[in-house]
C-alpha positions in Angstrom: 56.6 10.3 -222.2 55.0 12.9 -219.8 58.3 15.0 -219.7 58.3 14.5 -223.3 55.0 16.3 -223.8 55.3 19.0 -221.3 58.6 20.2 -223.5 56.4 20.3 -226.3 53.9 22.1 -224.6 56.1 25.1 -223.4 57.7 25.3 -226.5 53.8 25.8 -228.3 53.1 28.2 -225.4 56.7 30.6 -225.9 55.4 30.7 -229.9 51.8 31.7 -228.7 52.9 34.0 -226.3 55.5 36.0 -229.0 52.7 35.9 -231.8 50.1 37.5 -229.4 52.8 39.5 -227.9 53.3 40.8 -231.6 49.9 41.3 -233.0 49.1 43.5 -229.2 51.9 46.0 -230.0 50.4 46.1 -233.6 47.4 47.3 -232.5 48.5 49.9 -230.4 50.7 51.2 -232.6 47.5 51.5 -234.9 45.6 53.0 -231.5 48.4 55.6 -231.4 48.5 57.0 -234.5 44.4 56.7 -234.3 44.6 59.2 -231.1 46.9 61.4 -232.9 44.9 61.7 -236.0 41.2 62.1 -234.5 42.1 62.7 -230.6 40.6 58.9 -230.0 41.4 55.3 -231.1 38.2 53.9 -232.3 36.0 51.3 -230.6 37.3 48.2 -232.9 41.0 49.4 -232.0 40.1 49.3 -228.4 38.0 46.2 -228.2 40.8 44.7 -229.8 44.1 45.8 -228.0 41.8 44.7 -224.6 41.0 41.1 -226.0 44.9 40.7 -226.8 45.9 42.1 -222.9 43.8 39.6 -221.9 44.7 36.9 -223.8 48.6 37.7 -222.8 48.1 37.7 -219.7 46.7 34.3 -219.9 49.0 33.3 -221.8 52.1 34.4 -219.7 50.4 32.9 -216.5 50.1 29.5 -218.8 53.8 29.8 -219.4 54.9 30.4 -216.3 52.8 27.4 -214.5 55.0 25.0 -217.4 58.2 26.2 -216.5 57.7 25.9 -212.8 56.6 22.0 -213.3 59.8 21.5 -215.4 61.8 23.4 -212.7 60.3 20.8 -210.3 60.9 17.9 -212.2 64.3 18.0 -212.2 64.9 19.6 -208.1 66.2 22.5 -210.2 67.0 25.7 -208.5 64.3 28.3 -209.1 65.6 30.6 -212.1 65.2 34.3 -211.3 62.3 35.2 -213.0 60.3 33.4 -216.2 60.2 35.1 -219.6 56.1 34.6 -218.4 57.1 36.8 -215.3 59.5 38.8 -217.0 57.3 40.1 -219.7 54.3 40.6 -216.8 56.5 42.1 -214.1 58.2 44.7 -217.1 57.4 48.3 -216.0 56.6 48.7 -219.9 54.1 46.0 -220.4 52.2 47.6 -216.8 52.2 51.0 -218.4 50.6 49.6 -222.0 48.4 47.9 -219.7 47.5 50.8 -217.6 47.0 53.2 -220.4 46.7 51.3 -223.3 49.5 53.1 -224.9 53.3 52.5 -225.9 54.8 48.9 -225.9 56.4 46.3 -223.8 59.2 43.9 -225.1 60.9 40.8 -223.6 63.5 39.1 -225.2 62.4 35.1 -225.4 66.1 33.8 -225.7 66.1 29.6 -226.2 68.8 28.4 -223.6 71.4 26.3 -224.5 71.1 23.1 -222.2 71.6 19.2 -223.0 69.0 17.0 -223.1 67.2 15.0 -220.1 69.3 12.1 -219.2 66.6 9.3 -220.9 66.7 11.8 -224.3 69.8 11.8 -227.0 71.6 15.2 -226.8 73.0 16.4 -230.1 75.3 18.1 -228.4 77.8 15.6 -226.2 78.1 12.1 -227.2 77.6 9.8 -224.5 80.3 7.8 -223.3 80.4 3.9 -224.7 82.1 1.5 -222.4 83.4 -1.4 -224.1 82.1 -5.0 -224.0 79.0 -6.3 -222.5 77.9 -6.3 -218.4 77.4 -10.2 -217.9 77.0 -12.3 -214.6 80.2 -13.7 -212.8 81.4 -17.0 -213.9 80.8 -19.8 -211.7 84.4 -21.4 -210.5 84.9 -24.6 -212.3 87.0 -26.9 -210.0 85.6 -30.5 -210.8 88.4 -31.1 -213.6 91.0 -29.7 -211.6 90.8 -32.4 -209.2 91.3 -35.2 -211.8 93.6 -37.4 -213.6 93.1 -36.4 -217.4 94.7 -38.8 -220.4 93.4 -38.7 -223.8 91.8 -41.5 -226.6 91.5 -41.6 -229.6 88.0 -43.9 -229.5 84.8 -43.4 -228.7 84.4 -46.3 -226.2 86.6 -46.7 -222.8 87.4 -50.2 -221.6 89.1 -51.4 -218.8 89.9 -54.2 -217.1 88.9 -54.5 -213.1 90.4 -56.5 -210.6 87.4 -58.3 -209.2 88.8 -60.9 -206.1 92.3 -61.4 -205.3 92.8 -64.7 -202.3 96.1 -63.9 -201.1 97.4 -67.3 -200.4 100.9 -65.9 -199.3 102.7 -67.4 -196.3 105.8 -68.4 -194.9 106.6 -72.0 -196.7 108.5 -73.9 -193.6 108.8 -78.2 -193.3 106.6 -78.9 -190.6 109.0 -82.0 -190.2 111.1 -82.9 -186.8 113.8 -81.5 -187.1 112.3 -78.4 -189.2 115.1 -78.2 -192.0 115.1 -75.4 -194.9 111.6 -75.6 -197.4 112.9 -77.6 -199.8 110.6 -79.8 -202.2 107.6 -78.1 -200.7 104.3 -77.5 -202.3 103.3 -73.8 -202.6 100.0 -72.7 -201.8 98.3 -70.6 -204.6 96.4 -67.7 -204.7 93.7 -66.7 -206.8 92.9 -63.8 -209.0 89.4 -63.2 -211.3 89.3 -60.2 -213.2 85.8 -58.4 -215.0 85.6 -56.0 -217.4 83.5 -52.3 -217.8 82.9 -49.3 -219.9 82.4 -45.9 -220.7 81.0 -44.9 -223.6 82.2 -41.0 -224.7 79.8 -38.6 -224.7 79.2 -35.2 -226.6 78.4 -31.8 -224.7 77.4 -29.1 -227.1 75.2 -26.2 -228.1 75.2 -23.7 -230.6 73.6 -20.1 -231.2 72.2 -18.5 -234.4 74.0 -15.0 -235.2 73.3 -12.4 -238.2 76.1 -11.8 -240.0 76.0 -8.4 -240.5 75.9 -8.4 -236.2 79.2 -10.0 -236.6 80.2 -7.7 -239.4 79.3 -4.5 -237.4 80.5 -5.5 -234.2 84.0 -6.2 -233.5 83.8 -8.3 -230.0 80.7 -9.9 -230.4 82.2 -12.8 -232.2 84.8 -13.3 -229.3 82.2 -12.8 -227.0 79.7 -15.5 -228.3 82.6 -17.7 -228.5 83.6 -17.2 -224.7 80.1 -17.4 -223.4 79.0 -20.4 -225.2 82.9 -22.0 -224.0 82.0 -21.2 -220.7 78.5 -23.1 -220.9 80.3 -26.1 -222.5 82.6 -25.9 -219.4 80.0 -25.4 -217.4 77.5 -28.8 -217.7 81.0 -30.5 -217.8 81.9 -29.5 -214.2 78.1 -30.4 -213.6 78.4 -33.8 -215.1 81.5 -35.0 -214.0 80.5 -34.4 -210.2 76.4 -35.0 -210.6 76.1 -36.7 -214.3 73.1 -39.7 -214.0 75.1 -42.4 -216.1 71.4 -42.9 -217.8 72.7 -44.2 -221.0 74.2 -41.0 -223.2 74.9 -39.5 -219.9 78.8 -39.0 -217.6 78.6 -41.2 -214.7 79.4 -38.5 -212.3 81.7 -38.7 -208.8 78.5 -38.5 -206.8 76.6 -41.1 -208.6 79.0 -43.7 -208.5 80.2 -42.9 -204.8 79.7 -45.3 -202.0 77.4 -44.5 -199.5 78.9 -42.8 -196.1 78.6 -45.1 -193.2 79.3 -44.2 -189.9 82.1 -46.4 -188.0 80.7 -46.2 -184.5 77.2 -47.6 -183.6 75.2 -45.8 -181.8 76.3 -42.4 -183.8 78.7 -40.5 -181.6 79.5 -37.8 -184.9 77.4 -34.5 -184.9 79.8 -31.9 -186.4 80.7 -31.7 -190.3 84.2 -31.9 -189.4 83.2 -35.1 -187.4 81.9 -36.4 -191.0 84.2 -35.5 -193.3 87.2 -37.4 -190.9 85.0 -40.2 -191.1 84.5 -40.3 -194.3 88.3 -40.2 -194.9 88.6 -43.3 -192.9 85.6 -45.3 -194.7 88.0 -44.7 -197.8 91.2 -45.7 -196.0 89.8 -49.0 -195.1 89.2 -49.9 -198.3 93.6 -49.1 -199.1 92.5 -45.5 -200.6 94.4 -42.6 -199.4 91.5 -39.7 -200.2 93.1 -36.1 -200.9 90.3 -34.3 -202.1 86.8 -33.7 -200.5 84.2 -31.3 -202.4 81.9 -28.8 -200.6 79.0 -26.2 -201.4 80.4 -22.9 -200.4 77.8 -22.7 -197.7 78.8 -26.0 -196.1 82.2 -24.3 -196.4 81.6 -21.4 -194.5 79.6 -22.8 -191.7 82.5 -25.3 -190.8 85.1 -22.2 -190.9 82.5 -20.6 -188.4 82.9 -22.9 -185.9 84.1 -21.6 -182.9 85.8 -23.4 -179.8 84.5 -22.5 -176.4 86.3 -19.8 -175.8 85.5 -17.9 -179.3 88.6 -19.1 -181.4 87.7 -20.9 -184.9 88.8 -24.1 -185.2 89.4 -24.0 -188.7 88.6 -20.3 -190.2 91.6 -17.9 -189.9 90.3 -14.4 -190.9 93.7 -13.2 -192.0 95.0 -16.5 -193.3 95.6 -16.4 -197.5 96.7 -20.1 -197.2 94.9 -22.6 -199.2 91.7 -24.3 -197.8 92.7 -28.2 -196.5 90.8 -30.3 -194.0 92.7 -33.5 -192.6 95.1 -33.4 -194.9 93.0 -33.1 -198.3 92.4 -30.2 -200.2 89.2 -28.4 -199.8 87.3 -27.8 -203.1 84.4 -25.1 -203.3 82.0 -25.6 -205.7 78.4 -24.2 -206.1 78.0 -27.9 -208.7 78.0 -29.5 -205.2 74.7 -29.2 -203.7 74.4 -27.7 -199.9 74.3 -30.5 -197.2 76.6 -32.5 -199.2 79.9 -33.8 -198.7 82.2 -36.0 -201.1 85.6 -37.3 -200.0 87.4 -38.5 -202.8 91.2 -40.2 -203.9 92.4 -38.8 -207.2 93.2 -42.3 -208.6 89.8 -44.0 -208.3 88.5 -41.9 -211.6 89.6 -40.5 -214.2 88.7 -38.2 -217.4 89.4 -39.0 -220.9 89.5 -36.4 -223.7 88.3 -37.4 -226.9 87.9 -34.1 -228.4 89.3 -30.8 -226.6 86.1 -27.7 -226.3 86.1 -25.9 -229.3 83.7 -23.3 -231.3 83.4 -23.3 -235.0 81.2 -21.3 -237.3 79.1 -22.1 -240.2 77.3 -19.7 -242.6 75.9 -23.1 -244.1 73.2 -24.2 -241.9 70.1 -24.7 -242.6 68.5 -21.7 -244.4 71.8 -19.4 -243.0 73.0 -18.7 -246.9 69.3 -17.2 -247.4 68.9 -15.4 -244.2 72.4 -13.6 -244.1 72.7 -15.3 -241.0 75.7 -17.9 -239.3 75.4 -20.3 -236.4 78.1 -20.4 -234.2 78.7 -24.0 -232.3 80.6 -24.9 -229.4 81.2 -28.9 -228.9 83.5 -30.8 -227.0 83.5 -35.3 -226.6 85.2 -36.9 -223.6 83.9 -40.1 -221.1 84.6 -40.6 -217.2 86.1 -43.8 -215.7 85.2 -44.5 -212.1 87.5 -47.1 -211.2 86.5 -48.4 -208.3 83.3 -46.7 -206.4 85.5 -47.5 -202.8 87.4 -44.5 -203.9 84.6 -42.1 -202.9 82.8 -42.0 -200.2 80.0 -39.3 -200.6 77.4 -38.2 -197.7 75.2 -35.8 -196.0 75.4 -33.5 -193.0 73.3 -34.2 -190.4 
């Protein structure tokens, strides 16, 4: 705003400065032909064409002390002389001056020069780059990790082994002499079942839009549509490792883990790696084979840090492009896993369900849309979780 005005100042002072400049050599042209006529200009003539030297000098040092501030605004290299010093400096404008006679004229040319750089120049367009600037994406790996089917209802249920007695044994007569097991009772075994359920739930959000905006703008429909996809995508990743299960709600990997528990009493573990191995056995003893354990990126990069004794890493490989695996199970990074956590998980223990596949749709009927000129866009997706059995996941913290 300050630039703004000092412009507008200079530009007030250049017109002063040529209508002062104009009326001085008026008036002495009317001095000369006064001294001609009667060998003297009179005293009014005089008094004026002084009053008017005055006032241009003023008026030139004014103009100069604006063009050096705008020169200093922009660091730009001193210009040789300012019209302010041109006209003062002029050997003609000295010698009216000095005798009060003859003229003095300086061309006041307007330069040709763009605009600043926070000011629209009518003269170059500026340069549109296409799309919009928006943050990075967070990597959404939760999903990738599990078994997906489909349904077709909006309730899960599925039946769960609850205790198997394995009464299997080798059926022999226990007779003298032992002869073949013929006409022997077997012994039975026992089997109880229970039953649970997931409930499918509905992730969505929507966002009001003009519709001349989506009239005027080409990509701003595809962009909507991508961001509010992305968010859908988002809480999903977020539920399925974190969801509460509070009613309406995924029951997420991490809330329906087991607990870590260390093998060994007292605790001989003090490295993540340490942990995470552990963790894979907790899993194995319960018959799971785990091939997936989750991690924050930091936890990530402070067990790829870890050095042996004599400098080497242990795990990290600077110039390695191979995938990330620890004991045998895939590594997933994912900021949806809080720091300090760890969860080692088998693939088959859970799985997700697709009810309805992500998808955006836009109404011009909502609400008070047809009266506003306006649409909402809406992105909605349904699906549930199934945690099969919570020995499938082992989930704990770093010491």
């Amino acid at each position: 705003m300050e630039h703004v005005e000092q412009v507008l100042d200079l530009k007030a002072v250049e017109a002063q400065m040529l209508d002062t400049h104009k009326t001085l050599e008026g008036f002495i042209a009317k001095s000369n032909q006064e001294i001609e006529a009667t060998g003297k200009a009179s005293t009014e003539t005089k008094a004026a064409v002084d009053k008017l030297s005055e006032q241009a000098i003023e008026i030139a040092d004014r103009l100069a002390e604006l063009e050096q501030k705008q020169s200093k605004r922009f660091d730009a290299e001193p210009e040789a002389k300012t019209p302010g010093d041109a006209l003062v400096e002029s050997d003609e404008f000295k010698t009216m001056m000095q005798y009060k006679r003859g003229g003095a004229r300086v061309e006041f040319k307007t330069a040709i020069v763009n605009a600043t750089p926070a000011m629209n120049t009518p003269l170059v367009a500026g340069q549109r780059l296409a799309g919009v600037v928006a943050e990075p994406n967070r990597a959404l790996r939760i999903r990738d990790v599990m078994q997906v089917g489909r349904t077709t209802s909006n309730l899960i249920f599925f039946a769960k082994e609850n205790v198997f007695t394995n009464a299997a044994a080798v059926v022999r007569n226990t007779a003298s002499p032992v002869v073949a097991a013929e006409n022997i009772t077997k012994p039975e075994a026992a089997l109880t079942f229970t039953s649970d359920q997931e409930a499918v739930v509905t992730i969505a959000h929507f966002i009001p839009v003009s519709k001349q905006a989506l009239a005027d703008s080409a990509f701003l429909a595809s962009y909507v549509n991508s961001r509010l996809m992305y968010g859908l995508k988002l809480t999903e990743d977020d539920q399925l490792l974190n969801g509460t299960g509070v009613t309406g709600y995924i029951t997420g990997l991490n809330t329906g883990a087991t607990a870590y528990a260390q093998a060994d009493s007292p605790q001989s573990y003090s490295t993540n790696l340490d942990y995470i191995r552990d963790a894979k056995r907790q899993c194995q003893t319960s018959n799971y084979e785990p091939d997936v354990v989750i991690l924050n990126p930091k936890d990530w990069s402070d067990i790829e840090l870890q050095k042996e004794t004599g400098g080497l890493y242990i795990v990290g490989n600077p110039l390695s492009s191979l995938g990330n695996s620890l004991w045998g199970m895939r590594v997933v990074i994912s900021n949806t896993q809080a720091a300090g956590t760890f969860t080692v998980h088998a693939s088959q223990s859970a799985q997700i369900w697709d009810r309805e596949d992500a998808n955006v749709e836009i109404s011009y009927e909502d609400s008070t849309n047809f009266q506003k000129n306006m649409a909402t866009i809406r992105a909605e997706e349904r699906l549930a979780f199934t945690v099969y059995n919570v020995l499938g996941t082992v989930k704990g913290t770093f010491a």
